[in-house]
C-alpha positions as CSV (number, residue, x, y, z in Angstrom):
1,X,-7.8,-41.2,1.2
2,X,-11.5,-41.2,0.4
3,X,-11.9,-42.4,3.8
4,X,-9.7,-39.7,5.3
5,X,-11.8,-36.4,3.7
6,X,-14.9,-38.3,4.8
7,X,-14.3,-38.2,8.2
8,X,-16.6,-35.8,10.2
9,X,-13.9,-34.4,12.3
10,X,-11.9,-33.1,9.6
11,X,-12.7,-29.7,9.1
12,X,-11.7,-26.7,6.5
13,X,-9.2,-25.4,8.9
14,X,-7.7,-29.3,9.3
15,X,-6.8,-29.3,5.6
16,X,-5.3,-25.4,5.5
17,X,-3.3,-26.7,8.3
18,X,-1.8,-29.5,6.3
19,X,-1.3,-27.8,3.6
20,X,0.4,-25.3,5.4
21,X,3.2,-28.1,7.2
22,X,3.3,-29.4,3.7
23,X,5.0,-25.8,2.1
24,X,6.9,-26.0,5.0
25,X,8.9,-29.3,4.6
26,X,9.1,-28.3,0.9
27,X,10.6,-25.3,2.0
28,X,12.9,-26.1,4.5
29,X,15.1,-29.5,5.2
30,X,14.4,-30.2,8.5
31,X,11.6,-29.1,11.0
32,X,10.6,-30.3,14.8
33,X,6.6,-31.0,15.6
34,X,7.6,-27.9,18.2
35,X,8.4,-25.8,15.8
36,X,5.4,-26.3,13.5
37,X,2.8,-25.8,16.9
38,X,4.7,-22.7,17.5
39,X,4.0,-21.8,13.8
40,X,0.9,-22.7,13.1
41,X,-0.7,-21.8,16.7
42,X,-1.4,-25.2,18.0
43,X,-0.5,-28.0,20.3
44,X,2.0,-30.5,19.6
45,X,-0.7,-33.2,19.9
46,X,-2.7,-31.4,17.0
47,X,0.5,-31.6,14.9
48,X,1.2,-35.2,15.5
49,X,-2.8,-35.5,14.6
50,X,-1.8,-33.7,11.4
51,X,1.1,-35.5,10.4
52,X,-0.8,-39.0,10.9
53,X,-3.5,-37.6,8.5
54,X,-0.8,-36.7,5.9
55,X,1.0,-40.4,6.2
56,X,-2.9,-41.3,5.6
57,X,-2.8,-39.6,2.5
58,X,0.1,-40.8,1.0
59,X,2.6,-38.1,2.0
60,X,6.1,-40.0,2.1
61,X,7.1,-38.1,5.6
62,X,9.4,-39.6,8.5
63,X,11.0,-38.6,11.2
64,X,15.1,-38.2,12.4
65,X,16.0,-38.5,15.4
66,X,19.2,-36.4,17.2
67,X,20.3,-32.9,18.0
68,X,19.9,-32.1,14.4
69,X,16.6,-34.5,13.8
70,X,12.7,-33.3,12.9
71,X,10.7,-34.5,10.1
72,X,11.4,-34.1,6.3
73,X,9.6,-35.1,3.2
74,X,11.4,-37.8,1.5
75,X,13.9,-36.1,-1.0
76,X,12.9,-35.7,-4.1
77,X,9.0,-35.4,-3.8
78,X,7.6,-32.6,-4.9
79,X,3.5,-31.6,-5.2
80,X,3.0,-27.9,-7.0
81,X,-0.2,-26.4,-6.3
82,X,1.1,-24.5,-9.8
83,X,3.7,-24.6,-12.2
84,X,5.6,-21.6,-13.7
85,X,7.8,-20.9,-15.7
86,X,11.0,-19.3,-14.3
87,X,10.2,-15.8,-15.7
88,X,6.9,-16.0,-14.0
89,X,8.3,-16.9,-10.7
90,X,10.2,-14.4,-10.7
91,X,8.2,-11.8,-11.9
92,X,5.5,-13.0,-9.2
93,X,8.4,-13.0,-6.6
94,X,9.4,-9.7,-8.0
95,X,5.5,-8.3,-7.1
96,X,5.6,-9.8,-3.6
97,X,8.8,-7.8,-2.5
98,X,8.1,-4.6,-3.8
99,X,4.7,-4.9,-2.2
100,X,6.8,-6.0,1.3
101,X,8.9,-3.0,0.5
102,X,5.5,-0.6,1.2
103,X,5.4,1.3,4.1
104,X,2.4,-0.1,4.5
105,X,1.4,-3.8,3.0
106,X,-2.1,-4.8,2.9
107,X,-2.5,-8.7,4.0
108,X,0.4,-8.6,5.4
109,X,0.4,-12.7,6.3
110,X,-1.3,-13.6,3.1
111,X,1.9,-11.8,1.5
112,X,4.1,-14.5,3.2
113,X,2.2,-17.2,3.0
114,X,2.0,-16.7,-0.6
115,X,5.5,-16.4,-0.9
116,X,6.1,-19.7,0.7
117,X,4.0,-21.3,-1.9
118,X,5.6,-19.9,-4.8
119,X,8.6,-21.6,-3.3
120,X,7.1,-24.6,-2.7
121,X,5.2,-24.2,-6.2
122,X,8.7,-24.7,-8.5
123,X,11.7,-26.9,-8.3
124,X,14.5,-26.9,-6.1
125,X,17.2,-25.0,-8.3
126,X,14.7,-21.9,-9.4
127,X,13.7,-22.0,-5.6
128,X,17.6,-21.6,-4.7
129,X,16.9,-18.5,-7.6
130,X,14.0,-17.2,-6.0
131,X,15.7,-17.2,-2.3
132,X,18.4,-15.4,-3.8
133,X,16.5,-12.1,-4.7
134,X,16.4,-10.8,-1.1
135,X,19.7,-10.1,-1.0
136,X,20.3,-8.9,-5.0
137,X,17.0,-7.0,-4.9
138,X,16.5,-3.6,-3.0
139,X,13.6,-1.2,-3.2
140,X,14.4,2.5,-1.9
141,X,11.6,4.3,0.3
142,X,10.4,8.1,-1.2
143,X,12.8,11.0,-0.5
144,X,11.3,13.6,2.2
145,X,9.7,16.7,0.4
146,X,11.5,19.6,1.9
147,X,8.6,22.1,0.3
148,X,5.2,19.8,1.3
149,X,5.9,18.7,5.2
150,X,3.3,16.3,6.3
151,X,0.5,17.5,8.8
152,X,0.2,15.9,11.6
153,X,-3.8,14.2,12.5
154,X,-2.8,12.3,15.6
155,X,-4.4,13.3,18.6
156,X,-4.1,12.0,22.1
157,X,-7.2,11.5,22.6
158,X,-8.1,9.8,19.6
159,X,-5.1,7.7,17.4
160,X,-5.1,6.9,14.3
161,X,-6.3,3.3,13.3
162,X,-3.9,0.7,11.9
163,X,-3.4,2.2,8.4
164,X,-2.6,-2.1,7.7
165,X,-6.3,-2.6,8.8
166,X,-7.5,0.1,6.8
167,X,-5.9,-0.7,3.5
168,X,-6.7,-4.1,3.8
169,X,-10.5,-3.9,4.9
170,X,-10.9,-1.1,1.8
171,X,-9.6,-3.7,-0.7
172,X,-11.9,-6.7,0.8
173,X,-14.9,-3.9,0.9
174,X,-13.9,-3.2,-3.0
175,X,-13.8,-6.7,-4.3
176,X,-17.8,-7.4,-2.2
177,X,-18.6,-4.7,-3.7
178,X,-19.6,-3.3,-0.4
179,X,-19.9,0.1,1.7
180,X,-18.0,1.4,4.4
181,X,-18.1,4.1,7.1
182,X,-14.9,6.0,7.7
183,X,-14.1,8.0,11.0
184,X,-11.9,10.6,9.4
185,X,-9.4,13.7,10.3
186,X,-8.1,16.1,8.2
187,X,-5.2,18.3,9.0
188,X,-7.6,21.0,7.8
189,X,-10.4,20.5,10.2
190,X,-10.7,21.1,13.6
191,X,-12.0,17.5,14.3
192,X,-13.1,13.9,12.7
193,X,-16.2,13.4,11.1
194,X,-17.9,10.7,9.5
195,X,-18.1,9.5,5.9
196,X,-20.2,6.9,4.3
197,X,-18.4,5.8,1.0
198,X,-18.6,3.6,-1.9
199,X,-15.6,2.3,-2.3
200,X,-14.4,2.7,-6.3
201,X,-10.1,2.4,-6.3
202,X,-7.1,2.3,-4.3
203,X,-3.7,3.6,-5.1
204,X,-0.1,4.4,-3.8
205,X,1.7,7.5,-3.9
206,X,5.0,9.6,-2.2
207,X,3.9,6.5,0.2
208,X,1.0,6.9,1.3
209,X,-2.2,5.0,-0.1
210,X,-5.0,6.9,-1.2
211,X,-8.7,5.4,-0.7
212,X,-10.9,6.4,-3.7
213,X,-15.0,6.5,-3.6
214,X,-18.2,8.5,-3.5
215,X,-19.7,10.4,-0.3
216,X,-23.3,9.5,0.4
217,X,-25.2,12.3,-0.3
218,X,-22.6,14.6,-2.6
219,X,-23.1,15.1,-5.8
220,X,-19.0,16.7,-6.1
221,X,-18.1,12.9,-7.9
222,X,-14.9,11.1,-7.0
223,X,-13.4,12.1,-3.6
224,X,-10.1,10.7,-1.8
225,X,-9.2,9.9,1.9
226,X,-5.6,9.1,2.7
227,X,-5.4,5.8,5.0
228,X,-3.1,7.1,7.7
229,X,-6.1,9.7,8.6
230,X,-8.6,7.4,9.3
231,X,-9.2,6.9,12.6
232,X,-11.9,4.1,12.1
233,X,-13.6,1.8,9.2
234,X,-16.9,-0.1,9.5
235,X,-17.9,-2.5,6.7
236,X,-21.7,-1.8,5.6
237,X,-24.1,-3.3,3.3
238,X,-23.5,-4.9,0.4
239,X,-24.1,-2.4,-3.0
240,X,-27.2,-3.1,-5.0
241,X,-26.0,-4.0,-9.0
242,X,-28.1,-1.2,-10.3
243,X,-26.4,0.9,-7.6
244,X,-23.1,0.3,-8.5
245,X,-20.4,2.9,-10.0
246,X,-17.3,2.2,-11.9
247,X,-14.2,3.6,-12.0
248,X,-10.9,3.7,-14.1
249,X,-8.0,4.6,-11.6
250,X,-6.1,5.0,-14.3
251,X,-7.7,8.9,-15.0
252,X,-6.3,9.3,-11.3
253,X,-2.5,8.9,-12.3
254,X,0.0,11.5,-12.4
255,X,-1.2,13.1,-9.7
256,X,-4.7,13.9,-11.4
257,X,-6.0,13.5,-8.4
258,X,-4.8,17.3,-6.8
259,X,-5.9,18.9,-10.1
260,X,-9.1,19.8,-9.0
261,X,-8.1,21.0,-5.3
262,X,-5.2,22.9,-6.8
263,X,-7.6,25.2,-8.9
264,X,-9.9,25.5,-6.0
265,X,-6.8,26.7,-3.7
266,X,-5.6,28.9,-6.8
267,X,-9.3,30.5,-6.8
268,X,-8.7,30.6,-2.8
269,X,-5.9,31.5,-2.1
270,X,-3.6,32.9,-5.1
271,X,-0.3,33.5,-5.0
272,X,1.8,34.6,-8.1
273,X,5.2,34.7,-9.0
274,X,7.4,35.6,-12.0
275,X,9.8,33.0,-13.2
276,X,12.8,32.7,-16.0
277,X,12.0,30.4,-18.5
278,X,14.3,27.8,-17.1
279,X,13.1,27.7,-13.3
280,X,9.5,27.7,-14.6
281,X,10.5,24.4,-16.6
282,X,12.1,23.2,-13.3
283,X,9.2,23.8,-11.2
284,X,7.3,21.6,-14.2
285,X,9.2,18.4,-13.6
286,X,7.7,18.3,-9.7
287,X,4.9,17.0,-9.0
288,X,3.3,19.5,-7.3
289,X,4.1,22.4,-8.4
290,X,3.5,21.2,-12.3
291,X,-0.2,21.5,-11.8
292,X,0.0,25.0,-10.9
293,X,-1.0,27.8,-13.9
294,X,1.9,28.7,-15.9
295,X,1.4,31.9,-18.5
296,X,4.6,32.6,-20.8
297,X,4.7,36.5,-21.2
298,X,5.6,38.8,-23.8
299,X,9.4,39.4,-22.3
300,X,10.0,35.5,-22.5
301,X,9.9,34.6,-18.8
302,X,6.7,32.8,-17.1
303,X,4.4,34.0,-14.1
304,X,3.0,31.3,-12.4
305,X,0.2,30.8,-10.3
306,X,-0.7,28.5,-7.3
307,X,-2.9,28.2,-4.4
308,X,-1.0,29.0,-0.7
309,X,-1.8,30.4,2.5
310,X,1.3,29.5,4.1
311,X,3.7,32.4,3.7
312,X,6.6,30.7,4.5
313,X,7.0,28.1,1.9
314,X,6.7,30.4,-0.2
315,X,8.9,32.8,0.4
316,X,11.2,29.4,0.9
317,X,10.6,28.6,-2.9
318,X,11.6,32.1,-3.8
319,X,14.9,31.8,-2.2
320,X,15.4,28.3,-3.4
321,X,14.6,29.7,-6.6
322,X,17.0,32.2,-6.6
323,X,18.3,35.3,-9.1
324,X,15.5,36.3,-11.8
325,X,12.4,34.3,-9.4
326,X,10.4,37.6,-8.4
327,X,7.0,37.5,-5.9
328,X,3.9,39.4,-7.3
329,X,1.5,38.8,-5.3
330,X,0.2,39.0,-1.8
331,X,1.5,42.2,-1.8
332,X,2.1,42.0,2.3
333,X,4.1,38.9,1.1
334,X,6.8,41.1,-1.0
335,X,7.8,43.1,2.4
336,X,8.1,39.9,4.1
337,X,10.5,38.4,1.3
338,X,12.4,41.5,0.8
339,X,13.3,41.9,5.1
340,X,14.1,37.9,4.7
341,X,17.0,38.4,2.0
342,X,18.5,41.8,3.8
């Protein structure tokens, strides 16, 4: 064996390959040298190389031969890079299927391929366990929000970059501690511009993920881009320590993050409207319209204020709203709701 990891040839790739066959004759009965070339990305010749070096190290394998033949591990041995117990693996297996369940998944193969270890990682009946959570565990995707349509950013000219390749260079630029540049466009600009940001937090919400940093040369703190509008990311330099800024995503949560831009749009652009008691505590359980103002009056019911320049959703929320939900203000907003309920 000594001899074996000596060799010059052998390289790091050589023993990530091996590795790799080895979780997969844990993981499945039977397999054919074609099968693993066409999984791995090699030749057959660089398999049977492979599976020479593993019979070198002591790895009981052999071969069947026959329609249904390939080559298995001899039954019953069993190498776990880990060992949990069964609540862990399943709490681990649990993590890697809500995270497959995302719209989008950063590391999208490093999500499988640690999946296949966990399986390979614990013995065969928690494995049969663990297989069995595909099918006994679903994950449902967020409802569409009939009041907050998405904008559209594509352009023709210009798509948008693989949001996978976004989240996932973000996260590595996070953990180096590293800068990026960001081509970005905003539904509320006429085209993309560039950002250079320190990267600070990441997080997931109504699916979409949101990238969290500061903006070279603002002083405005914290700022967000949402991955599916960047059209380009570039890794930078690494941050100087004494240059470096932390931040707990946790003061983010519960929508936090649209506090700020909903008093700037209320400032803006404000809209008010008088609301019963009960649709005003409606209107507090969503999570966008909760961060509006809300100001109980003397007569018991509730004039709220937001930020719109869209006169159509909200003359939509009126009607949704119903008997007892009455517009104040824009003005040249009442005549438009009034000629929409004759």
């Amino acid at each position: 064996m000594s001899h074996f990891l000596a060799e010059s040839s052998v390289t790091v790739n050589d023993l990530e390959r091996i590795f790799s066959i080895l979780l997969i004759l844990q993981s499945r009965p039977t397999v054919t040298a074609q099968q693993l070339a066409e999984r791995l990305e090699v030749s057959r010749r660089t398999i049977a190389r492979d599976l020479q070096r593993m019979s070198l190290l002591g790895i009981p394998i052999y071969g069947e031969r026959g329609r249904n033949g390939g080559i298995r591990l001899l039954e019953g041995y069993f190498l776990p890079p880990l060992t949990f117990t069964q609540e862990e693996a399943v709490a681990l297996t649990l993590a890697l299927h809500l995270l497959r369940s995302l719209r989008v998944a950063p590391f999208q193969d490093e999500v499988e391929s640690v999946a296949q270890k966990v399986l390979a990682a614990v013995p065969e009946p928690l494995r049969g366990t663990l297989t069995r959570l595909d099918r006994i565990l679903g994950v449902e995707s967020p409802p569409v929000d009939i009041f907050h349509a998405e904008l559209s950013v594509s352009s023709p000219a210009e798509p948008a970059y693989d949001e996978r390749a976004t989240v996932t260079e973000f996260l590595r630029a996070l953990l180096a501690q590293r800068r990026l540049r960001l081509r970005y466009r905003s539904p509320y600009r006429a085209s993309a511009h560039e950002d250079e940001t320190t990267p600070l937090g990441i997080f997931w919400d109504r699916g979409h993920w949101y990238l969290a940093g500061t903006r070279a040369g603002s002083v405005d703190g914290e700022r967000l881009w949402r991955a599916d509008r960047v059209l380009g990311i570039t890794p930078l330099h690494t941050i100087p320590p004494d240059e470096r800024v932390e931040l707990d995503i946790a003061t983010l949560m519960g929508h936090a993050w649209l506090r700020p831009a909903m008093a700037m749009w209320r400032t803006n652009a404000p809209v008010r409207l008088r609301l019963t008691a009960d649709q005003a505590a409606r209107l507090r359980q969503d999570w966008y319209y909760r961060l509006a103002a809300f100001e109980p009056q003397p007569d018991g019911t509730v004039e709220m204020t937001l930020g719109e320049q869209d006169p159509d959703l909200v003359t939509a929320l009126a009607r949704w709203l119903g008997p007892g939900a009455e517009l104040l203000a824009p003005n040249e907003w009442r005549a438009l709701l009034r000629a929409q309920l004759i």
